[in-house]
C-alpha positions as CSV (number, residue, x, y, z in Angstrom):
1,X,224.8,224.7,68.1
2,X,222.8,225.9,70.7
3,X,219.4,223.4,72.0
4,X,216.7,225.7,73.3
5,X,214.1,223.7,74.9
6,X,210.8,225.8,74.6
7,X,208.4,223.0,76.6
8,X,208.3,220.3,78.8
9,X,207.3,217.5,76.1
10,X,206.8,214.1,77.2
11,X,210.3,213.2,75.1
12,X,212.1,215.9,76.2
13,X,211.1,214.8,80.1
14,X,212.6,211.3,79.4
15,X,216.4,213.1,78.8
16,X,217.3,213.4,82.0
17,X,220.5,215.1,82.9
18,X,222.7,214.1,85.5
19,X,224.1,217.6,85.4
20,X,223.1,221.1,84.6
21,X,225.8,224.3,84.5
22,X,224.2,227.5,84.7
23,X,226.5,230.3,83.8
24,X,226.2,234.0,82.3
25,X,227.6,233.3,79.1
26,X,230.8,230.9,77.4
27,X,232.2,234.2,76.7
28,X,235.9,235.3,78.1
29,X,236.4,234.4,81.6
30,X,237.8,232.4,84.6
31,X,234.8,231.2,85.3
32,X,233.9,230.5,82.0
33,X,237.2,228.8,81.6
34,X,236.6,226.9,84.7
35,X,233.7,225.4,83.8
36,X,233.9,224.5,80.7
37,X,237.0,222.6,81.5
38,X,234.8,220.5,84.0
39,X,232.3,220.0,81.3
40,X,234.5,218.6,78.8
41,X,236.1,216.1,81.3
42,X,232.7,214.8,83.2
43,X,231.2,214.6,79.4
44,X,234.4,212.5,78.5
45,X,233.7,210.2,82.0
46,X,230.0,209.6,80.8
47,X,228.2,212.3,82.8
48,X,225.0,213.4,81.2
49,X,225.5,217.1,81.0
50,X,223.9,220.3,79.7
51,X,224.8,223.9,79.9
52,X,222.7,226.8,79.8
53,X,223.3,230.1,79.3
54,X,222.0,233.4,79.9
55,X,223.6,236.5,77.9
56,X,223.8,236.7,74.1
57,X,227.6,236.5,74.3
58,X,229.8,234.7,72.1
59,X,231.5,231.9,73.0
60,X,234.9,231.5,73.6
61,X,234.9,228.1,75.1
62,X,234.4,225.0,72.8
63,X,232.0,222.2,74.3
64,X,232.9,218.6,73.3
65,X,229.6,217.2,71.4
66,X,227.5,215.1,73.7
67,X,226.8,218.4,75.9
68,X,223.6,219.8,75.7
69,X,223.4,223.4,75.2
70,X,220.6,225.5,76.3
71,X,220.5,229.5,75.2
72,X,217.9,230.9,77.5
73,X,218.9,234.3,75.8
74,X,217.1,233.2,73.0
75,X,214.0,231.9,74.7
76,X,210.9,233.3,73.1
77,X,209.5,232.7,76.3
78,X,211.0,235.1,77.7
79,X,208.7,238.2,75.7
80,X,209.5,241.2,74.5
81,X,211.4,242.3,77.2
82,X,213.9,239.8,76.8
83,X,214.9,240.4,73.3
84,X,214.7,244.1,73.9
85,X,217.3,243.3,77.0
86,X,219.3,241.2,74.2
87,X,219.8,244.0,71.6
88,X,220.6,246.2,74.4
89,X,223.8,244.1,75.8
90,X,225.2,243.3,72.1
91,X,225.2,246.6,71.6
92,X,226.5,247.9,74.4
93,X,229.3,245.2,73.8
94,X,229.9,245.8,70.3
95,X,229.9,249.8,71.4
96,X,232.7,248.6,73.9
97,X,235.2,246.7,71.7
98,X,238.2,248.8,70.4
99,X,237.3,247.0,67.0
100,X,233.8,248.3,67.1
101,X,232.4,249.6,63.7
102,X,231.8,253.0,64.4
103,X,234.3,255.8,65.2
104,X,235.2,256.9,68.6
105,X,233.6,259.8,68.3
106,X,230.2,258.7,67.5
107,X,230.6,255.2,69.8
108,X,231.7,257.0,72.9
109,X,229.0,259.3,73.4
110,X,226.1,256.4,72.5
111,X,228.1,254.2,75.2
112,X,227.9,256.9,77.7
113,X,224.3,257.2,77.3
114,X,223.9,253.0,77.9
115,X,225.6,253.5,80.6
116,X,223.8,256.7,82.1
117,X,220.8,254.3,81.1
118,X,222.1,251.1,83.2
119,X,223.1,253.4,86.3
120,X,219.6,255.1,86.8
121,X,217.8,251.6,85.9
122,X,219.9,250.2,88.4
123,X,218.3,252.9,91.2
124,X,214.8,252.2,90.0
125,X,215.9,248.1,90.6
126,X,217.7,248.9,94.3
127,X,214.5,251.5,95.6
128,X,211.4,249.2,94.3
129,X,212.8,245.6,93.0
130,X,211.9,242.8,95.8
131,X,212.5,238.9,95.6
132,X,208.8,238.3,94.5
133,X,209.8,240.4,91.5
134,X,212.8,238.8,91.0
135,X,211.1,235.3,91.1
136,X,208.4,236.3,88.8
137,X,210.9,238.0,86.1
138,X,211.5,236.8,82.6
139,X,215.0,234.9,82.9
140,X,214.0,233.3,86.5
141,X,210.7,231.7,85.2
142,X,212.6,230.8,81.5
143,X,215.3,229.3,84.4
144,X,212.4,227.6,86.1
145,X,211.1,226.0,82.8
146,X,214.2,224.6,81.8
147,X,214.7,222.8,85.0
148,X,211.2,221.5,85.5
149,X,211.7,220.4,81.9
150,X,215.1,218.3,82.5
151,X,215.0,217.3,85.9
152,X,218.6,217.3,86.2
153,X,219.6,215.1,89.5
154,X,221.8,218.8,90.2
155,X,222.3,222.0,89.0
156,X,225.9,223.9,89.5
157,X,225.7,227.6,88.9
158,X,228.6,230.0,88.5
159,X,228.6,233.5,89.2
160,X,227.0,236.0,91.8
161,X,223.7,237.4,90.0
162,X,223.5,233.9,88.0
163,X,223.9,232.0,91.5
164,X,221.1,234.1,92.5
165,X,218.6,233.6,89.7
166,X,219.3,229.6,89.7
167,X,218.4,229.4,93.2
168,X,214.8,231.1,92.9
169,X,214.3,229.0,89.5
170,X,214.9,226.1,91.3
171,X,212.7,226.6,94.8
172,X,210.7,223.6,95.8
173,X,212.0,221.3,92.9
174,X,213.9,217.7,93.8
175,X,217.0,218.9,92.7
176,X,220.6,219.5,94.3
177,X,221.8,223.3,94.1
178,X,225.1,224.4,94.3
179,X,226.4,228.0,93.5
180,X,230.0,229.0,92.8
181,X,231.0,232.0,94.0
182,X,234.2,233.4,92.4
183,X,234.9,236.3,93.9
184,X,235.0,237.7,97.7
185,X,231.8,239.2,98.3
186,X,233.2,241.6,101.1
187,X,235.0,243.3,98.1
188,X,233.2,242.8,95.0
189,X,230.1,244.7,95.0
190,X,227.0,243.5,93.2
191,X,224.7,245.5,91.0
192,X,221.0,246.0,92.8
193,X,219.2,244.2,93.1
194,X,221.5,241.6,93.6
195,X,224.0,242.9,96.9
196,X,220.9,242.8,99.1
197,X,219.6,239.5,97.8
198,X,222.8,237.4,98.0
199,X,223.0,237.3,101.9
200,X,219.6,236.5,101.6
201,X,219.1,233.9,98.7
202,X,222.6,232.3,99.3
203,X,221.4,229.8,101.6
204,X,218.8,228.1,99.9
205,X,221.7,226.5,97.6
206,X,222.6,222.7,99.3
207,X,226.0,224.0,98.8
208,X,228.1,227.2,98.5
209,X,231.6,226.7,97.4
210,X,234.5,229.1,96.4
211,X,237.8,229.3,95.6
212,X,239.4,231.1,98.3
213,X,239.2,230.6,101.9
214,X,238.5,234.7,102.4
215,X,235.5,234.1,100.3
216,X,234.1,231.5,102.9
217,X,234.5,233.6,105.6
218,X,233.2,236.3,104.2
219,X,229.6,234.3,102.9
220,X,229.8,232.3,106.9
221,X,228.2,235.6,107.9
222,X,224.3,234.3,106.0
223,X,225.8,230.6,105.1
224,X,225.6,228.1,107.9
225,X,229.3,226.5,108.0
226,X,228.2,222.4,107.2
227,X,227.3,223.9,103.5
228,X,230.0,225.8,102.8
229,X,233.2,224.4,100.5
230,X,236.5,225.4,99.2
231,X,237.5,224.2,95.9
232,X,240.1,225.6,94.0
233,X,240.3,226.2,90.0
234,X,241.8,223.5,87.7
235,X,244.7,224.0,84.9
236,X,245.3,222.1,82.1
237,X,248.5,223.3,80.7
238,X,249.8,222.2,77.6
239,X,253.7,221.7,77.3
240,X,256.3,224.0,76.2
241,X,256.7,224.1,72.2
242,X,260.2,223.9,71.9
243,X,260.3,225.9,68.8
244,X,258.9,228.8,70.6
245,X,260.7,231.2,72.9
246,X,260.6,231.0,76.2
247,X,261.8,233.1,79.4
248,X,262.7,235.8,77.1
249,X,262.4,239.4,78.9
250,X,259.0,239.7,78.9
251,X,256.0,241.3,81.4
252,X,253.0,239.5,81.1
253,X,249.3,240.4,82.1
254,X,246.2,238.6,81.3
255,X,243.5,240.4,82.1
256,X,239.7,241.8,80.9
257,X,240.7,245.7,80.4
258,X,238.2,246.9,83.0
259,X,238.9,249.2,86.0
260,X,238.8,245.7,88.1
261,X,242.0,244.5,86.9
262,X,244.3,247.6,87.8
263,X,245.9,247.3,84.2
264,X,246.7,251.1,84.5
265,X,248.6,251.3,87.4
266,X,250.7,248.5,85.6
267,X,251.3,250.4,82.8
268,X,252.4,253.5,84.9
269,X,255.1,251.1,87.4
270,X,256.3,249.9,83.5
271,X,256.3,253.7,82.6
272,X,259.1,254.0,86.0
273,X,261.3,251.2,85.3
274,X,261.3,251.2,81.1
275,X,264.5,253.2,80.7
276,X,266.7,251.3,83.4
277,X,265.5,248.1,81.5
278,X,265.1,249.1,77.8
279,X,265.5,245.6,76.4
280,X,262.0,244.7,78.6
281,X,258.6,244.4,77.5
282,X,255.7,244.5,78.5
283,X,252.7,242.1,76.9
284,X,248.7,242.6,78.1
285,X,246.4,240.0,76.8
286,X,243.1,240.6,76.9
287,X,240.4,242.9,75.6
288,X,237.4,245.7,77.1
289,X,236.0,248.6,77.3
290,X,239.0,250.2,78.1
291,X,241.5,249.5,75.8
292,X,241.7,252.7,74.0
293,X,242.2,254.7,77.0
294,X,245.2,252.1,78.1
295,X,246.7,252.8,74.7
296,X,246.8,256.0,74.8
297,X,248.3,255.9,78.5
298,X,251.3,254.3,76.9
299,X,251.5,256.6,74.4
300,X,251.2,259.4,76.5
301,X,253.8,257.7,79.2
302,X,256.1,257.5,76.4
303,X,256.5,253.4,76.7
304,X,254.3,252.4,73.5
305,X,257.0,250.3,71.5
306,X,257.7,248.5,74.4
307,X,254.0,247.5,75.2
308,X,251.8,245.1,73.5
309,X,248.0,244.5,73.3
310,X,247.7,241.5,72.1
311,X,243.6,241.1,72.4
312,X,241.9,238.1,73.8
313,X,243.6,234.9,73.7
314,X,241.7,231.6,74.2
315,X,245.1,229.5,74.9
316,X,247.4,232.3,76.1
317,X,250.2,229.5,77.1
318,X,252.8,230.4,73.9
319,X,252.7,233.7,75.9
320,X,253.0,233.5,78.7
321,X,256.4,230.5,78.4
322,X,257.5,233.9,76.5
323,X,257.8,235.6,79.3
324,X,260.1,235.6,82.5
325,X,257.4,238.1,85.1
326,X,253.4,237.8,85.5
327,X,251.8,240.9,87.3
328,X,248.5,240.9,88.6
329,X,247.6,244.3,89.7
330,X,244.0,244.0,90.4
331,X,242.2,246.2,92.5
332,X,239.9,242.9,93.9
333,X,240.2,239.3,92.5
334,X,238.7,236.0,93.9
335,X,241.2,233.1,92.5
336,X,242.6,234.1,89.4
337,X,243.1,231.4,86.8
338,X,245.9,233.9,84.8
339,X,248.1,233.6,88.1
340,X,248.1,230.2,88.7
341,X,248.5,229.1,84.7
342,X,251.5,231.9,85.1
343,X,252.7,230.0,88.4
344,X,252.4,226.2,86.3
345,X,254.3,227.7,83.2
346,X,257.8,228.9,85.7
347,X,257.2,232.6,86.0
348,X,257.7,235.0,88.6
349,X,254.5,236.4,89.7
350,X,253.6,239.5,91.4
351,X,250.9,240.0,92.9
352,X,248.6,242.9,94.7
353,X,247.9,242.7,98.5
354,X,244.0,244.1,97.2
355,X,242.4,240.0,98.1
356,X,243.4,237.1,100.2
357,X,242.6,234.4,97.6
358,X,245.7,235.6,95.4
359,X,247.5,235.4,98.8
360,X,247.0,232.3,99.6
361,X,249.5,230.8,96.4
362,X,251.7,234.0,96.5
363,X,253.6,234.3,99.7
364,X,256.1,237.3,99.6
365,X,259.4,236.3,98.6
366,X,258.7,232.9,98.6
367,X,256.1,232.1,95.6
368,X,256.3,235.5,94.3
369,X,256.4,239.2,95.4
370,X,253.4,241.4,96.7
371,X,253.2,245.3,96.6
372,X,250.6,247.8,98.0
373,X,246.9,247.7,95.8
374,X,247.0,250.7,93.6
375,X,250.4,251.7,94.4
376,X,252.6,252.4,91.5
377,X,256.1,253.2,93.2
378,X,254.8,249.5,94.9
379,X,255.0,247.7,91.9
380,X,257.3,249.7,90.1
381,X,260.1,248.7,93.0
382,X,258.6,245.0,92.6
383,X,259.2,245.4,89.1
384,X,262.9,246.2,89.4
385,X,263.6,243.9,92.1
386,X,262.8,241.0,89.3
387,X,263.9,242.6,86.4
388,X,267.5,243.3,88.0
389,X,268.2,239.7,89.5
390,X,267.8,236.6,87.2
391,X,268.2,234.6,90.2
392,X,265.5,235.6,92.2
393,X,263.4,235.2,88.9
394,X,264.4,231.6,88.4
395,X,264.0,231.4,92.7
396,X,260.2,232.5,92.5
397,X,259.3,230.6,89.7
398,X,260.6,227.2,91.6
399,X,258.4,227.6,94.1
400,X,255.7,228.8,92.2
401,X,255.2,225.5,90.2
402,X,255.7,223.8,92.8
403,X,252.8,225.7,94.2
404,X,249.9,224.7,92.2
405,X,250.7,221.2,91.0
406,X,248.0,220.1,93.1
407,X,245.6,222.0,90.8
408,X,245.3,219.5,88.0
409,X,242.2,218.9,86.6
410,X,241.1,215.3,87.9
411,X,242.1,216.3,91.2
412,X,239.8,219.3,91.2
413,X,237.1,217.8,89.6
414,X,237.7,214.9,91.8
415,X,237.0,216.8,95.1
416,X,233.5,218.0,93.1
417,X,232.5,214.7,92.9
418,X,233.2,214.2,96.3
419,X,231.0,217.1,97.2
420,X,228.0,215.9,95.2
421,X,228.1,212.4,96.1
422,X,228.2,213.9,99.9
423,X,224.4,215.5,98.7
424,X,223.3,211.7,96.8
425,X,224.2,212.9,93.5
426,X,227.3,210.4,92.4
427,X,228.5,211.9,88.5
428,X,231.0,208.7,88.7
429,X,231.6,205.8,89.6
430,X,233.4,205.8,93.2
431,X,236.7,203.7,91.7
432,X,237.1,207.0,89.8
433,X,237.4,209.5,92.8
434,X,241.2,211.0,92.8
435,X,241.1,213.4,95.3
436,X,240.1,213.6,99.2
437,X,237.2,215.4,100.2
438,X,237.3,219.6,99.7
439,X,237.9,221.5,102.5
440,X,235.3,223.2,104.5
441,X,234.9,226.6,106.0
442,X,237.1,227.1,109.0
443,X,234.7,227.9,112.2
């Protein structure tokens, strides 16, 4: 149930948090995954946590009860212009789902339109939005509210626009900020107005960490080095049900089906290799705006029985101990949590040279193979390279569990508290610290 606090009441000033997670939404995600994975296990260590979120999403990540939930979408405080700015994103979401109510041919052509809609607002925002209009918008000052309310002892704030926003909510309060940034900002391009505020805004936060040391480099440019941190994602995976398959000869992708993930140019390398290896398949798991148009690629490609969309899957792990071969052909990534679950659960994993945080898990013929970004003949000779030699297979998967078994999650979280008790904000006890410091940014 989600807790919207609509003012700063005297009772509501005595709950202080020792922890506040801002985040777009609890919808699909790594990021989403990540965090709610710390929230669970600091709630279970005591930590007085809340989450707020911004976008009327729905959730696909339980919180344990004890955790405060805050749905700023829902804030009346936020006028007319919020809900209006609500209806629009559900309904550009619903208009994306392949499930969506309406036929294709009515759905398409109202989703083009949002879209046309989005583009040209987004050239209003980029020629005439500043940071004083930024600070003084609706979600900011609803942002601002909540923490003046709470007076959390530190905020943690995932994602580039929402790192952004949390930052200018927060200016000139006694609170610790730290942003997450989770994917390489000299690749992924943010929607105006937020690309020109991030080099600007960014280092306000106490701290900026990421996932991947090209990430650091990249945001050591407008981040002074002392507040910069690597920290790399968590896993939790469950065990191998022995009564399910496993290794069987299986592709695997997990991925949202946007233009992002590259799930096309998979689908054509497949298309290559399907008749030399007609007892392969290939499963994609995950859901988007795409999905109809990947569909029909198969079908036209002639490999349809031999591909499955399996839709979203909140605990994916059955799947992917199915299969033998991961393949992440992404056109950018930051640290993809897919890859390294496909890494703990023994499968081969290959990999596009598009970002260096993949490459820092997935050495070529070591941890896995790496092919050309966007190259089909690439990953279609990957492809058969793995498919053709079970040995290899077996030889890639070694070494990729081995890989990330520092990832488990009171390690990870481990080197976060670390972090914050480096800015005065202990979440635990010191006895309870696992895990050396995080890295920082290399000079």
């Amino acid at each position: 149930m989600s807790v919207l606090l609509k003012k700063a009441s005297p009772e509501a000033r005595d709950a202080d948090l020792d922890l506040l997670v801002v985040i777009p939404h609890l919808g699909a995600g790594g990021a989403q995954r990540v965090a709610s994975l710390l929230v669970r296990h600091w709630q279970s260590k005591g930590v007085r946590i809340g989450i707020a979120t911004l976008f009327p999403e729905d959730d696909a990540h339980a919180l344990p009860a004890g955790v405060r939930r805050f749905d700023l979408a829902a804030d009346p405080a936020r006028g007319a212009q919020g809900v209006l700015a609500g209806i629009y994103h559900r309904l550009e979401q619903s208009l994306s789902e392949p499930n969506r109510a309406l036929p294709g041919v009515i759905a398409s052509p109202m989703l083009a339109a949002m879209r046309l809609v989005r583009r040209l607002r987004a050239l209003l925002l980029n020629r005439f939005a500043n940071e004083r209009r930024v600070r003084r918008s609706a979600r900011v000052m609803s942002l601002r509210q909540l923490f003046q309310s709470l007076r959390p002892r530190a905020i943690i704030s995932f994602l580039g626009a929402t790192n952004i926003q949390t930052l200018l909510g927060a200016e000139g309060l006694d609170t610790k900020v730290v942003i997450s940034e989770r994917n390489d900002p000299a690749i992924q391009q943010l929607e105006p107005p937020w690309q020109s505020l991030r080099p600007r805004v960014y280092p306000r936060a106490d701290l900026v960490t990421a996932n991947s040391t090209g990430a650091l480099h990249t945001m050591a440019a407008y981040v002074p080095q002392e507040r910069l941190a690597k920290v790399l994602n968590p896993l939790v995976i469950p065990p191998h049900d022995l009564d399910k398959p496993m290794h069987a000869q299986r592709i695997v992708t997990i991925a949202r089906l946007v233009h992002q993930k590259g799930v096309d140019v998979l689908i054509d390398a497949f298309a290559r290799v399907a008749g030399e290896y007609p007892d392969w398949g290939l499963d994609i798991i995950g859901d988007g705006p795409l999905r109809e148009v990947l569909e029909q690629r198969a079908q036209t490609l002639g490999v349809s029985r031999q591909v499955r969309f399996l839709g979203h899957r909140l605990e994916p792990f059955d799947l992917l101990y199915a299969a033998s071969v991961f393949a992440l052909p992404s056109r950018f990534e930051g640290m993809p949590n897919a890859m390294l679950e496909a890494m703990a659960c023994g499968l081969a994993v290959l990999a596009s040279d598009a970002s260096p945080g993949p490459l820092e898990f997935i050495r070529d013929g070591e941890t896995g193979l790496v092919f050309a970004s966007d190259n089909v003949d690439a990953l279609a000779d990957a492809l058969r390279r793995v498919l053709s030699d079970a040995g290899l297979r077996r030889q890639l998967a070694a070494a990729a569990r081995a890989a990330v078994e520092p990832l488990g999650l009171e390690s990870v979280a481990a080197q976060w508290e670390s972090l914050f008790a480096a800015l005065s904000v202990p979440l635990v006890e010191a006895d309870d610290h696992t895990a050396s410091t995080p890295s920082r940014a290399e000079g």
